[in-house]
C-alpha positions as CSV (number, residue, x, y, z in Angstrom):
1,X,-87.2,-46.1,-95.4
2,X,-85.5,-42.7,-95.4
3,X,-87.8,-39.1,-95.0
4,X,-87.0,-36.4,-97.9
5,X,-89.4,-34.5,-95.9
6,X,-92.4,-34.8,-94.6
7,X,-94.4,-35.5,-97.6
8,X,-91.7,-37.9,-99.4
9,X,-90.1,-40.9,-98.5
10,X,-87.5,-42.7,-100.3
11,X,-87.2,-47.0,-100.5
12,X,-83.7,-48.8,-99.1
13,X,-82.3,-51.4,-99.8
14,X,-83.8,-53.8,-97.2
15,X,-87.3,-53.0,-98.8
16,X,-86.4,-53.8,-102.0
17,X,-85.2,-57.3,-100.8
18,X,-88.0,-57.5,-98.7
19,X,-90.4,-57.1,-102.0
20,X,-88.4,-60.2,-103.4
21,X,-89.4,-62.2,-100.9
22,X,-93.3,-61.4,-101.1
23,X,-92.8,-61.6,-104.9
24,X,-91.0,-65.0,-105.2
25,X,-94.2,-67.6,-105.8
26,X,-96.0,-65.0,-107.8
27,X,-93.4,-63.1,-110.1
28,X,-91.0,-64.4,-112.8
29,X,-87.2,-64.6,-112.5
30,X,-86.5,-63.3,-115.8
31,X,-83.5,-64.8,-117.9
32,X,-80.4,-62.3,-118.6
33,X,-78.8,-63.0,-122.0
34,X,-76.2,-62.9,-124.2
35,X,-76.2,-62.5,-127.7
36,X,-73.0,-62.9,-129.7
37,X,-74.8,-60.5,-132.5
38,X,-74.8,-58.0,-130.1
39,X,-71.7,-57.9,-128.7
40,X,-69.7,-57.6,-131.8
41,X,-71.9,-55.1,-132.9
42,X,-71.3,-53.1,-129.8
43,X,-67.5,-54.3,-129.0
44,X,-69.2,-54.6,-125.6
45,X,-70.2,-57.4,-123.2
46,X,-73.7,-56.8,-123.0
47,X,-76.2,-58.1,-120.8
48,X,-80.1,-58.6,-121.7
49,X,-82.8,-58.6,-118.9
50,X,-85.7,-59.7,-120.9
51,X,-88.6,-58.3,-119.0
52,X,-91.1,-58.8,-121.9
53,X,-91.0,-62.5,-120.2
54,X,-92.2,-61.0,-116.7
55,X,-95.4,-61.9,-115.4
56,X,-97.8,-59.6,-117.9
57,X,-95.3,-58.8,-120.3
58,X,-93.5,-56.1,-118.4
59,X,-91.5,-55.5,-115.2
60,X,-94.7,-53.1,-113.9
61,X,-96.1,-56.5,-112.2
62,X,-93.3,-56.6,-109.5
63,X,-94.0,-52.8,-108.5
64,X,-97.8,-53.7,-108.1
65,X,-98.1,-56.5,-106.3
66,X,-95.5,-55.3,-104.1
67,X,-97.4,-52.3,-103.3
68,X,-100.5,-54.3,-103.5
69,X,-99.6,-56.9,-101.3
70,X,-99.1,-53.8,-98.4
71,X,-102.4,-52.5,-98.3
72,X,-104.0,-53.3,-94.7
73,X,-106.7,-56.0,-94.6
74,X,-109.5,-53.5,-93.7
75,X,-109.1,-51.4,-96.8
76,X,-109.1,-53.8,-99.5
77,X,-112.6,-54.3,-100.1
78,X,-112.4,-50.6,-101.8
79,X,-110.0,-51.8,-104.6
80,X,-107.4,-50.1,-106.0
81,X,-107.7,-47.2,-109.0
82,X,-104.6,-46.9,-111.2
83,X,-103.1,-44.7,-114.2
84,X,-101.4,-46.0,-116.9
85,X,-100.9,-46.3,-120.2
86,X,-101.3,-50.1,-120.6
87,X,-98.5,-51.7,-118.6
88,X,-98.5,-50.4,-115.2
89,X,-102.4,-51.4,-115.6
90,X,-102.0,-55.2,-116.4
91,X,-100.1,-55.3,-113.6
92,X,-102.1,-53.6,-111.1
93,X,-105.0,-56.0,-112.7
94,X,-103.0,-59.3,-112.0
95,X,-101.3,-58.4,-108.6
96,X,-105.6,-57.4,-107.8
97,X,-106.9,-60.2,-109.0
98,X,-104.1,-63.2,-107.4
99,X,-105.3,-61.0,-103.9
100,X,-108.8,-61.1,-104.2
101,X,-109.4,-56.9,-105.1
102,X,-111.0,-55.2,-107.5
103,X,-109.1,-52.6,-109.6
104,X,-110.4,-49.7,-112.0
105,X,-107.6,-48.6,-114.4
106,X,-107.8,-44.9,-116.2
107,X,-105.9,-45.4,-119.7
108,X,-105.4,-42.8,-122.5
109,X,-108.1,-43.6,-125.3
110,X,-104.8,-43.9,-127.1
111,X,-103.6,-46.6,-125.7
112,X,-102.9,-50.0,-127.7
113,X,-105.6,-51.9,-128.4
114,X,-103.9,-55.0,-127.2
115,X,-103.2,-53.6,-123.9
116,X,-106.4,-52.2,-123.1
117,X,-107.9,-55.9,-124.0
118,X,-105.6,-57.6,-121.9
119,X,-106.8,-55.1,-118.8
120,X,-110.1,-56.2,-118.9
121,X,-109.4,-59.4,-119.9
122,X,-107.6,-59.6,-115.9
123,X,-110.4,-57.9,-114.8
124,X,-110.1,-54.7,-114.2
125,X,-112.9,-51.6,-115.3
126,X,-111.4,-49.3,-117.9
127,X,-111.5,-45.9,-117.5
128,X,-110.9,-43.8,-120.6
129,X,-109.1,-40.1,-120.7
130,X,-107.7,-37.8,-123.7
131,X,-104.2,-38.1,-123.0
132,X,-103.8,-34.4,-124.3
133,X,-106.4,-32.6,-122.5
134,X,-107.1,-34.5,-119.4
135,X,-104.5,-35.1,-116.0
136,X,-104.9,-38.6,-115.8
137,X,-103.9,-38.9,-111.6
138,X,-107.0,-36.0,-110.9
139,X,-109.3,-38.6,-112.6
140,X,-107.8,-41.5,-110.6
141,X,-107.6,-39.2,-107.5
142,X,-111.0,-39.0,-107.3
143,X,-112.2,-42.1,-108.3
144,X,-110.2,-43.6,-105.6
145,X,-111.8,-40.5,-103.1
146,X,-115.4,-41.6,-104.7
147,X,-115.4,-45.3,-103.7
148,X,-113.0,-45.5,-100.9
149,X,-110.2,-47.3,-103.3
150,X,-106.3,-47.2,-102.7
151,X,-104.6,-45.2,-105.3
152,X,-101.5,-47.1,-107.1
153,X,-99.2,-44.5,-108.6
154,X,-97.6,-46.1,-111.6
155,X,-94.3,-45.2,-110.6
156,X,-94.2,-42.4,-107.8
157,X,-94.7,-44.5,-104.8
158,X,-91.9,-45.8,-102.7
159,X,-92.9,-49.3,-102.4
160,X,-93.7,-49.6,-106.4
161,X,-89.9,-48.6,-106.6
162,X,-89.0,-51.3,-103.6
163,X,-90.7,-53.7,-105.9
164,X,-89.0,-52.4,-109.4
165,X,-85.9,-52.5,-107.9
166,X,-86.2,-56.4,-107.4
167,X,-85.1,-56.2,-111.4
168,X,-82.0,-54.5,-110.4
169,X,-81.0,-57.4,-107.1
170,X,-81.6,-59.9,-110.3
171,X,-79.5,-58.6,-112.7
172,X,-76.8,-58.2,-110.1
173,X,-76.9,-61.7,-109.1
174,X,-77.2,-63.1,-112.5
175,X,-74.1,-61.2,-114.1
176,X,-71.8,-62.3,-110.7
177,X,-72.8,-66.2,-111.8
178,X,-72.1,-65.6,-115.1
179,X,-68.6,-64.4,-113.8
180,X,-69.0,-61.1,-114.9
181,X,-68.8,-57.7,-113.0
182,X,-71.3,-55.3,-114.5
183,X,-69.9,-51.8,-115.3
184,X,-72.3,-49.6,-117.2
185,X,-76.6,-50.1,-116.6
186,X,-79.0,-48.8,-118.9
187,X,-82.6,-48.4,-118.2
188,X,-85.7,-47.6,-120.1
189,X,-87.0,-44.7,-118.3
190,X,-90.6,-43.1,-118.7
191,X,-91.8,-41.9,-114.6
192,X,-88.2,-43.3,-113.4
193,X,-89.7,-46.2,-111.5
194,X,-87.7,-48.7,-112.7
195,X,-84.4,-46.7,-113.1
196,X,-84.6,-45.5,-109.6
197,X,-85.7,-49.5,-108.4
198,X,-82.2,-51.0,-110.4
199,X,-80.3,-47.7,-109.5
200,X,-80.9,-48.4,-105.7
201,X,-80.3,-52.1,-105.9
202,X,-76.9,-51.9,-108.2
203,X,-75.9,-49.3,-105.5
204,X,-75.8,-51.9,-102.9
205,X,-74.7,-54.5,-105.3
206,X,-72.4,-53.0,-108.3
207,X,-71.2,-49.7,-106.5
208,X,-69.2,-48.9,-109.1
209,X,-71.5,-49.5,-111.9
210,X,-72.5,-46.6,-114.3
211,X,-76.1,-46.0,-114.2
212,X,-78.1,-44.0,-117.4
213,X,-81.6,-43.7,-118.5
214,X,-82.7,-44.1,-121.8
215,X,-85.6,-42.0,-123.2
216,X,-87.5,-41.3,-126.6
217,X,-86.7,-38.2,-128.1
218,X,-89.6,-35.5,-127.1
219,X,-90.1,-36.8,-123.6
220,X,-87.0,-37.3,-122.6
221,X,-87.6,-35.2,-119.6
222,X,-84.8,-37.4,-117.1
223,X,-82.3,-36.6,-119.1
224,X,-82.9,-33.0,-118.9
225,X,-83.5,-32.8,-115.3
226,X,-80.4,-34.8,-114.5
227,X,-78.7,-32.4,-116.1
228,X,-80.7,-29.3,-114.5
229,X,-80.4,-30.9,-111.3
230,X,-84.2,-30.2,-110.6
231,X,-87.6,-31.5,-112.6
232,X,-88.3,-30.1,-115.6
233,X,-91.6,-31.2,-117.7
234,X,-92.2,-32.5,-121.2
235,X,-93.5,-29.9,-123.1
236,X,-96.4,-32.4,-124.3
237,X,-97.8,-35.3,-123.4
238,X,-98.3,-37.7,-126.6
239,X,-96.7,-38.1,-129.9
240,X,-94.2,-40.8,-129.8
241,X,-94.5,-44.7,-130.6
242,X,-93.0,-45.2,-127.3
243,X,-95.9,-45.1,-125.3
244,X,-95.0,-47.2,-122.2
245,X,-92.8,-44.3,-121.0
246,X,-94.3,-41.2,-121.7
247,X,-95.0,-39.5,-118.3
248,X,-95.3,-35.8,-117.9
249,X,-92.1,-35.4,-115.7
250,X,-90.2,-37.6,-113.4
251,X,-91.6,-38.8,-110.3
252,X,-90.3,-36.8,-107.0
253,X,-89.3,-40.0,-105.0
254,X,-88.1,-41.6,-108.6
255,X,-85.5,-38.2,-108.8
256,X,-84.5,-38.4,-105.2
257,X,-83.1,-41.6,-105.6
258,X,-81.5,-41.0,-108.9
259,X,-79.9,-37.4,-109.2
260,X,-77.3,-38.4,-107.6
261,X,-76.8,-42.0,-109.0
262,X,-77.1,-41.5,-112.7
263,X,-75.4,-40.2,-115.4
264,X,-75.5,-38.6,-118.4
265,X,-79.6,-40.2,-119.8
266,X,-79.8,-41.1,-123.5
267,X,-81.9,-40.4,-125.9
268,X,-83.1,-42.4,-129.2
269,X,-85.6,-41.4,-131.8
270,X,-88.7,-43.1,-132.4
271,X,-87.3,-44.6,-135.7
272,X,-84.3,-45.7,-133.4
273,X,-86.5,-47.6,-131.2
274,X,-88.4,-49.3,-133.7
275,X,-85.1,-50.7,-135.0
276,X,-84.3,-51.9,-132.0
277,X,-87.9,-53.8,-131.9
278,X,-86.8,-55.4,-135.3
279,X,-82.8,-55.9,-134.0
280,X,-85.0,-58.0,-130.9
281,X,-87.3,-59.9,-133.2
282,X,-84.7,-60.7,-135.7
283,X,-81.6,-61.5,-133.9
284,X,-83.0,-62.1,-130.5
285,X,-85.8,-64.0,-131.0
286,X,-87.9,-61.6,-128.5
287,X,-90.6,-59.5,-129.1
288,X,-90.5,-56.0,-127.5
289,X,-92.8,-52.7,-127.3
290,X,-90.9,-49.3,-128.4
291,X,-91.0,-47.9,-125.1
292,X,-89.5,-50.9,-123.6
293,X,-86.4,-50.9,-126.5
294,X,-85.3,-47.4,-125.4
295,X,-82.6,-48.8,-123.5
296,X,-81.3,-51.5,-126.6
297,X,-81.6,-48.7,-128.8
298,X,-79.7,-46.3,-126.5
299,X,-76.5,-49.1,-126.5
300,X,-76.8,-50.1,-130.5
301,X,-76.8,-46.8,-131.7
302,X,-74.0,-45.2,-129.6
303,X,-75.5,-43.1,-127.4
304,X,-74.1,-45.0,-124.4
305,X,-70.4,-45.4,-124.4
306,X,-69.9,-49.1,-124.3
307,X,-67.1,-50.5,-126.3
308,X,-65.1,-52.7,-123.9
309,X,-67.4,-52.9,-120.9
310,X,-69.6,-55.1,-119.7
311,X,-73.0,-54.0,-120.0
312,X,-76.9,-54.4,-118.9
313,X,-79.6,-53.5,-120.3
314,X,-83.4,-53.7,-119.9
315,X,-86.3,-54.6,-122.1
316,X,-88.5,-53.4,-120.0
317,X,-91.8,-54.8,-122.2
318,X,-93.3,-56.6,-124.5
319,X,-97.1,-55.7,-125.2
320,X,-96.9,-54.4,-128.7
321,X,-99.8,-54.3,-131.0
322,X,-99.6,-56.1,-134.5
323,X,-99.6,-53.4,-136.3
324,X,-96.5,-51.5,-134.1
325,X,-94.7,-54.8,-134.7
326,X,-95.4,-55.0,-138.5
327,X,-94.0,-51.2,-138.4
328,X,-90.9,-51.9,-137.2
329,X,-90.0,-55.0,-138.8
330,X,-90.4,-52.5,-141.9
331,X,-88.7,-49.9,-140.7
């Protein structure tokens, strides 16, 4: 692990492998696919990493248990406390309950139904908070202070990333035994977890590969600060169907790792990503949340130069409420 300073370290590589190993009997390999659909449509050679089939429907399990798995013997009888909008706290929730903790889970009253159920359905205590009025991390900061818990940032927490990044050592492996050398990565982006996780492990793996994150329009605060060079914030915090990545700003340790890694970030509109729920449904056969079709969106409407490269791309999740689905299939 490498010091920004003395407040913020940043993950390497050899963490990131080392979270594959503690997250090999518990986590899902996830399948990266082709679709011949797809590719004509793009004049690419694009690669799917279907994370909707990870372990609670999203990749967020892999950062938790991870950083789960790490906390010392003595201080797991306080639990963990946890933010999130839904998927960050399923996963938090499972990676708890397979090591014997308990976990309380602060969500936006906003939230999807569905992934609020499925929370307390793992076992967790919900916590509720108006997204537009409250700071969700002060609540969890001192619940955590009140009863002794550990405090699981969803996404600015080194070994969250280390465990993210095990996406990213996948997809790499998966595209070399497919015979395929990846060029260009896209990455649904809210807090930059993930995209900093695959951007660290691609830069071990597929130096050369173009890195960009994809973001709904509104809150597409990565894009912005790559550009800026420094973090800027959203100028609100709810509004969009894609709520799995809807964060106030990037995460410090997130940035670090990938100001200098990424390019350009796309953008879709909300309409955009709940065509690329239907495109997943329909042609795929998957089913995917908005926020976690940012990145499909971002390739099949051109905002990400692909035509003759080979591509990957996340869906990053797949808890999406009936009625969001029955939206988009209309749309």
């Amino acid at each position: 692990m490498t010091s920004i300073n003395s407040e913020i370290s940043l993950p390497d590589i050899h963490e990131v492998e080392a979270a594959r190993q503690r997250l090999r009997p518990y986590g899902i390999v996830t399948p990266l696919l082709r679709s011949p659909v797809l590719d004509e449509l793009t004049g690419a050679t694009v690669l799917v990493k279907a994370e909707n089939l990870q372990r609670t429907g999203s990749f967020k399990f892999r950062g938790a248990f991870n950083r789960l798995s790490l906390i010392p013997e003595a201080d797991r009888p306080g639990g963990v406390v946890a933010c999130s909008s839904g998927n960050h706290a399923q996963g938090v929730a499972a990676a708890a309950r397979l090591l014997g903790m308990r976990a309380t889970i602060v969500m936006p009253s906003d939230a999807p139904e569905l992934k609020r159920a499925r929370t307390v359905a793992l076992g967790a205590r919900v916590v509720l908070y108006d997204r537009q009025t409250e700071n969700r991390e002060q609540i969890a900061q001192g619940l955590a202070k009140e009863t002794g818990a550990t405090f699981i940032h969803p996404y600015n927490d080194p070994q969250v990333i280390a465990g993210q990044g095990t996406v990213g050592l996948e997809i790499a492996d998966q595209a070399k035994n497919q015979g395929l050398k990846l060029e260009t990565m896209v990455v649904c982006t809210g807090g930059g977890g993930l995209a900093s996780g695959v951007a660290l492990a691609l830069s071990d793996r597929a130096s050369d590969c173009r890195f960009h994150t994809a973001e709904p329009a509104g809150f597409d605060d990565y894009a912005r600060s790559l550009r800026a060079g420094h973090i800027l914030k959203n100028d609100k915090m709810g509004g969009s169907v894609c709520d799995a990545v809807l964060t106030p700003m990037p995460g410090e340790v997130g940035f670090e790792i990938l100001k200098n890694r990424a390019c350009e970030g796309a953008v879709v509109s909300d309409e955009e990503a709940l065509k690329a729920v239907a495109f997943a449904f329909h042609e795929l056969k998957l089913v995917i949340e908005p926020g976690g079709a940012v990145a499909l969106a971002a390739v099949l409407f051109d905002r990400v130069p692909v035509s003759g490269r080979v591509v990957a791309l996340t869906l990053s999740g797949g808890n999406i409420d009936p009625a969001m689905m029955a939206l988009a299939i209309g749309s």
